[in-house]
C-alpha positions in Angstrom: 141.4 97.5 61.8 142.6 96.0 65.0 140.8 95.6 68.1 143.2 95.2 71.7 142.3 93.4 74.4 141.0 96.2 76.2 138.5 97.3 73.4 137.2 93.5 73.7 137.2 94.1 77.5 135.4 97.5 77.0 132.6 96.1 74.8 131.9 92.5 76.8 131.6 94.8 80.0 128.7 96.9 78.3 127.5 93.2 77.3 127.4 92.0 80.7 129.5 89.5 79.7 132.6 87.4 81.3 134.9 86.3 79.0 138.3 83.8 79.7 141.8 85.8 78.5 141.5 82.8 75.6 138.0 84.1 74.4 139.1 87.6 75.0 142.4 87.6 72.2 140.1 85.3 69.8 137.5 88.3 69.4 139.9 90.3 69.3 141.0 89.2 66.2 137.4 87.9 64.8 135.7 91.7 65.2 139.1 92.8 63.5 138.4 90.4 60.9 134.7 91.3 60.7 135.9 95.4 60.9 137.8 94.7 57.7 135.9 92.8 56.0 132.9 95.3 56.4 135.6 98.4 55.3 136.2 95.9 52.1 132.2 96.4 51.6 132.5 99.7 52.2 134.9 100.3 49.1 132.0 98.7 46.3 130.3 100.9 43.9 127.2 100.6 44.8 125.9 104.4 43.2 124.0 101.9 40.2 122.3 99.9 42.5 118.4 101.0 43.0 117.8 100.9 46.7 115.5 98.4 47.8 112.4 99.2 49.9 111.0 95.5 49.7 112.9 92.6 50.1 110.3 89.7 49.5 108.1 91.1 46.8 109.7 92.8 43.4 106.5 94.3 42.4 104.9 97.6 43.9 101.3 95.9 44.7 102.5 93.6 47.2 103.8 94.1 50.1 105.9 92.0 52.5 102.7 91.3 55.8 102.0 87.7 55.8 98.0 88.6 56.9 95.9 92.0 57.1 96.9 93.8 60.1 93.8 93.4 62.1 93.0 95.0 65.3 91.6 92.4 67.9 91.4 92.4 71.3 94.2 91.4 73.7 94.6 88.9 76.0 92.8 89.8 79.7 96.3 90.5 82.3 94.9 87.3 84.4 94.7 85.0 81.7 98.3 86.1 80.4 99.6 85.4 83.8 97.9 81.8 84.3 101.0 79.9 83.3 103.5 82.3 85.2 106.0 80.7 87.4 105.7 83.7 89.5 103.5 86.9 88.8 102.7 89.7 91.5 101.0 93.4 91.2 99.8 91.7 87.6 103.6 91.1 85.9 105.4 88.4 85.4 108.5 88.2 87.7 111.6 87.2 87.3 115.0 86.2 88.5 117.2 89.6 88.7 119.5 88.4 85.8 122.3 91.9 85.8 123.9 92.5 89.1 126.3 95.3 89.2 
């Protein structure tokens, strides 16, 4: 699959991103490259292979959490907001960072 320089376009725009011309033709061709390599996946026979609900642990009695899932009280607003560089109306604020 091929992408054109307007799909690239297209997508950075959603992104918020600005991209050079030069950036712009090499991802064209990398998410081409990336397209067909995943339709290359795509044609493996994969009907033999069990589907895997775990990826750390290969028996049933364990499961993947590093620590019990405790419930514990959360940290008071004020005290999350000591070491903000700015905080108002008890957030954090911040620069506006997507301008359209």
């Amino acid at each position: 699959m091929t992408f054109t320089e307007k799909d690239v376009r297209y997508v950075a725009d959603l992104a918020n991103l600005r991209l050079s011309d030069t950036e712009i033709q090499k991802l064209a061709q990398e998410l081409g490259a990336v397209v067909t390599y995943m339709e290359k996946l795509n044609q493996l026979d994969t009907s033999g292979v069990e589907p895997m609900a775990q990826v750390l642990y290969a028996s049933e009695d364990e499961t993947g959490s590093l620590r019990p899932d405790v419930e514990r009280p959360s940290i008071p607003n004020k005290e999350a907001l000591r070491n903000a560089a700015v905080s108002g109306a008890g957030y954090f604020k911040i620069p506006r960072v997507i301008e359209r």
